[in-house]
C-alpha positions as protocol buffer text, in pm:
chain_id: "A"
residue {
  index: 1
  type: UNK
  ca { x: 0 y: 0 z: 0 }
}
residue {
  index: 2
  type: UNK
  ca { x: 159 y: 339 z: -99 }
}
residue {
  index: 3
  type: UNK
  ca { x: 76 y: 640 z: 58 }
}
residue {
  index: 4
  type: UNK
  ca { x: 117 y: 1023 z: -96 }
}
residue {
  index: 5
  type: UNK
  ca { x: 35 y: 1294 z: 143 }
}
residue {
  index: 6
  type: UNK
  ca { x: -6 y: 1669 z: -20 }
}
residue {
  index: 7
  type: UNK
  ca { x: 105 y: 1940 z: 243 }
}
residue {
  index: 8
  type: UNK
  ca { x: -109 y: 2279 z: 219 }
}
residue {
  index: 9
  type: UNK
  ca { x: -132 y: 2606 z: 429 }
}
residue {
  index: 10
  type: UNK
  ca { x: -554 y: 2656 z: 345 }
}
residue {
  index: 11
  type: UNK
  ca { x: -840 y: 2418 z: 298 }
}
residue {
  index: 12
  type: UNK
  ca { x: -1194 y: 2362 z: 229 }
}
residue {
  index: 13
  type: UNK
  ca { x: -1394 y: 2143 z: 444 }
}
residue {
  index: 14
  type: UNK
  ca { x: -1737 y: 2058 z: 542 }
}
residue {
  index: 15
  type: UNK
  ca { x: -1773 y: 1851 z: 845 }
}
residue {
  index: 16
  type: UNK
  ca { x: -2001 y: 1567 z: 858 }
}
residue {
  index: 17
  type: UNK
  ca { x: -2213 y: 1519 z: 1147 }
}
residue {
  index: 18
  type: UNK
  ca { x: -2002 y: 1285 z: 1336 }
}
residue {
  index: 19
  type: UNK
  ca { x: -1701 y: 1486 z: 1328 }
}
residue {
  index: 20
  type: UNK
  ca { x: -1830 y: 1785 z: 1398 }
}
residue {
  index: 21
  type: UNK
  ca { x: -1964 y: 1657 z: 1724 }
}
residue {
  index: 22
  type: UNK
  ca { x: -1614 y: 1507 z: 1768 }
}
residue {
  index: 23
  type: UNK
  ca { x: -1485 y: 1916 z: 1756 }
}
residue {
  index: 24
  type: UNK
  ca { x: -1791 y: 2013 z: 1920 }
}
residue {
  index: 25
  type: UNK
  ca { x: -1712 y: 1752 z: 2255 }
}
residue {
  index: 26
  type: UNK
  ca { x: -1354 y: 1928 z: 2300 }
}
residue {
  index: 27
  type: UNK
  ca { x: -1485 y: 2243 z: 2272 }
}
residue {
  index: 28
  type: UNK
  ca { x: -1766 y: 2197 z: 2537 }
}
residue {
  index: 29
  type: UNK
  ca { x: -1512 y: 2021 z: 2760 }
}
residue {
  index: 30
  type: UNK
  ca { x: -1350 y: 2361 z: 2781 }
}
residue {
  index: 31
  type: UNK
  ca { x: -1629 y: 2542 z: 2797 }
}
residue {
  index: 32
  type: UNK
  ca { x: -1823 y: 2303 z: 3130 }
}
residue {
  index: 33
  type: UNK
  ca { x: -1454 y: 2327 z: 3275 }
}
residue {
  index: 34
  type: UNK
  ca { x: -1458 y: 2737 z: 3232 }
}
residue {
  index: 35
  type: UNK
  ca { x: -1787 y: 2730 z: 3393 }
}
residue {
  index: 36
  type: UNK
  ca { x: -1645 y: 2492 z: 3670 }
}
residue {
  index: 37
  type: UNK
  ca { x: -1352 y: 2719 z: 3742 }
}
residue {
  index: 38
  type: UNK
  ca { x: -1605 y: 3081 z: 3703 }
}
residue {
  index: 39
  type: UNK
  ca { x: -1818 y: 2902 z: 3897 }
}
residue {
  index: 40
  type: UNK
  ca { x: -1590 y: 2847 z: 4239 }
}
residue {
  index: 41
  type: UNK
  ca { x: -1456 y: 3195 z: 4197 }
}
residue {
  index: 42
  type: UNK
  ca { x: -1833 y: 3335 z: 4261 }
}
residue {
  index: 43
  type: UNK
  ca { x: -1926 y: 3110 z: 4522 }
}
residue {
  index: 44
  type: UNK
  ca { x: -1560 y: 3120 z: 4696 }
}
residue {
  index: 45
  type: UNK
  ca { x: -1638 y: 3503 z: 4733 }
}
residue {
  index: 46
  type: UNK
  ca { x: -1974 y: 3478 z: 4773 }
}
residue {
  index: 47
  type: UNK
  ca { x: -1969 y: 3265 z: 5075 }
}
residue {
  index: 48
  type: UNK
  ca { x: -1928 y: 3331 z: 5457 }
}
residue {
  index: 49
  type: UNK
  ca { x: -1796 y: 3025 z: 5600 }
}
residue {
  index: 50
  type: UNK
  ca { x: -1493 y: 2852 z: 5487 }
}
residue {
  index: 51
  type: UNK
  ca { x: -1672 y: 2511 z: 5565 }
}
residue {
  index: 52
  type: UNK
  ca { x: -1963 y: 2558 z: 5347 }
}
residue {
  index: 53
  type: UNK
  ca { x: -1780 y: 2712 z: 5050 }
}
residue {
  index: 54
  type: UNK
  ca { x: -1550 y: 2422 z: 5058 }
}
residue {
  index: 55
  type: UNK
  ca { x: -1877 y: 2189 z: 5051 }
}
residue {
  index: 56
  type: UNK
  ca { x: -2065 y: 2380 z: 4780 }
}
residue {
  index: 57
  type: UNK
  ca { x: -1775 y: 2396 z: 4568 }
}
residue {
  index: 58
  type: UNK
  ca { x: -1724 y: 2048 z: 4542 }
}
residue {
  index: 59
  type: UNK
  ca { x: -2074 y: 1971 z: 4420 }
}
residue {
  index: 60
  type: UNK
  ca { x: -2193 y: 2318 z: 4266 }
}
residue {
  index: 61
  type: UNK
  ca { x: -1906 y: 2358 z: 4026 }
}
residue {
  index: 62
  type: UNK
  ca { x: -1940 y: 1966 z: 3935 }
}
residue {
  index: 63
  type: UNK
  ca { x: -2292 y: 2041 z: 3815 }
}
residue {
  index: 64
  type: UNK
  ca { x: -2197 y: 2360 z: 3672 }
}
residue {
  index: 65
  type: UNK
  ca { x: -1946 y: 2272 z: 3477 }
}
residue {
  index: 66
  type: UNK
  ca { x: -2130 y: 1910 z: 3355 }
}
residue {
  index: 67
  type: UNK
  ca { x: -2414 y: 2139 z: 3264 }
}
residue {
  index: 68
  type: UNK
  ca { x: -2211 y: 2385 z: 3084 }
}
residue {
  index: 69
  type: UNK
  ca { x: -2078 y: 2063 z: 2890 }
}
residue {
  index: 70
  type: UNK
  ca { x: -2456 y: 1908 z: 2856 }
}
residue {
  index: 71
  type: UNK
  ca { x: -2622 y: 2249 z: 2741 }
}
residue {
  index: 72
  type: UNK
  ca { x: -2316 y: 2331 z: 2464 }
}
residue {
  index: 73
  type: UNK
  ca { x: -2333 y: 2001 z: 2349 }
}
residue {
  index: 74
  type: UNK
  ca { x: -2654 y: 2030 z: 2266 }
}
residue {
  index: 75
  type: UNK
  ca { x: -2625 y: 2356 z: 2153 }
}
residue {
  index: 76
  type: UNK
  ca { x: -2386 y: 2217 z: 1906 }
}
residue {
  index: 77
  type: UNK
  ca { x: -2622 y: 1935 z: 1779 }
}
residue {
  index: 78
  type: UNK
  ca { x: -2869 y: 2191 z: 1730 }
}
residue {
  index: 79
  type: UNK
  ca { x: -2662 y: 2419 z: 1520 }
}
residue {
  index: 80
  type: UNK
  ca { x: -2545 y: 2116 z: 1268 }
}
residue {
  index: 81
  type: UNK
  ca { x: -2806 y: 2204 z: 1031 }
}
residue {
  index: 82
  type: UNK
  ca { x: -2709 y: 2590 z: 958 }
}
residue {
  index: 83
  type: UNK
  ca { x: -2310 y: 2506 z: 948 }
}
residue {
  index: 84
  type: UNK
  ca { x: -2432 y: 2213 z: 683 }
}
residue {
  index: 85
  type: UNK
  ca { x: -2631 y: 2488 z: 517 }
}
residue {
  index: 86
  type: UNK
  ca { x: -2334 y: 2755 z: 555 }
}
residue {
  index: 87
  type: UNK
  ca { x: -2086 y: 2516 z: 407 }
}
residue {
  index: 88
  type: UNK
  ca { x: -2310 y: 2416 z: 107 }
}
residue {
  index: 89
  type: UNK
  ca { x: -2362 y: 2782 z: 9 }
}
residue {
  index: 90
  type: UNK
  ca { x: -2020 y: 2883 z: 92 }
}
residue {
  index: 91
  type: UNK
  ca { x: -1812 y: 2549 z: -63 }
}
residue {
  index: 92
  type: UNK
  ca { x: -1724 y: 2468 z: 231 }
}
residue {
  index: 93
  type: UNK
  ca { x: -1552 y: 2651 z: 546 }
}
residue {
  index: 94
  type: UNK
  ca { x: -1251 y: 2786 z: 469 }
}
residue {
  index: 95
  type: UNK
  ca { x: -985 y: 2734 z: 771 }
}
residue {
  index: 96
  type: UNK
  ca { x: -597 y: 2755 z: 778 }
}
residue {
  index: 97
  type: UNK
  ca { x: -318 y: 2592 z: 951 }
}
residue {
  index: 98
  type: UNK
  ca { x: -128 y: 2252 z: 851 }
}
residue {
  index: 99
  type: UNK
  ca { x: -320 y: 2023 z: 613 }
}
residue {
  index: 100
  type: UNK
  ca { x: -254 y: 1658 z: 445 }
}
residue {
  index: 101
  type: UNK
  ca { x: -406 y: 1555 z: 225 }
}
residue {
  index: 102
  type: UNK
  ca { x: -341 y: 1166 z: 213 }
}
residue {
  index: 103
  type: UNK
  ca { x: -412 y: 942 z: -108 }
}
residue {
  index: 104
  type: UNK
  ca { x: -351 y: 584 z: -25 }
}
residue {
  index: 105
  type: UNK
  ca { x: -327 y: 324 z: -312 }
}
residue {
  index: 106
  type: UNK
  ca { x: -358 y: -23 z: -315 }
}
């Protein structure tokens, strides 16, 4: 099996639905840990005892930042159809950065 890779600075790509949600699950990782971290800053100053900010941070930032995670998940699910619909229009999305583009032969 022979394998030619073309190296390029700009592409064209649509996503399909499973790879997009692949993108989408990093991205809302980031985005229920932000709300995790924003989260224990408000309730660390917030709070007048040192016993029961250490308590409600454990569990209110857990649930905070899974349902910052749950909600842009879905929020990315939802908004499938217009980037389908912006990428079919558009010829796809335009993005730069390091690209192969790998043939493989048999």
């Amino acid at each position: 099996m022979d394998i030619q890779e073309q190296y390029s600075n700009e592409a064209r790509i649509q996503l399909n639905f499973a790879s997009f949600m692949v993108v989408a699950i990093w991205v809302c990782l980031g985005v229920g840990l932000s709300f995790a971290v924003a989260f224990h800053l408000l309730v660390t100053n917030v709070s007048s005892g040192a016993d029961s900010a250490s308590q409600m941070f454990w569990f209110s930032s857990a649930v905070y930042g899974f349902l910052g995670f749950i909600f842009s998940l879905i929020g990315s699910a939802v908004i499938y159809p217009l980037y389908s619909f912006w990428c079919e229009r558009m010829r796809g999305q335009r993005v730069k950065g390091k690209f192969a583009l790998v043939q493989r032969s048999i």
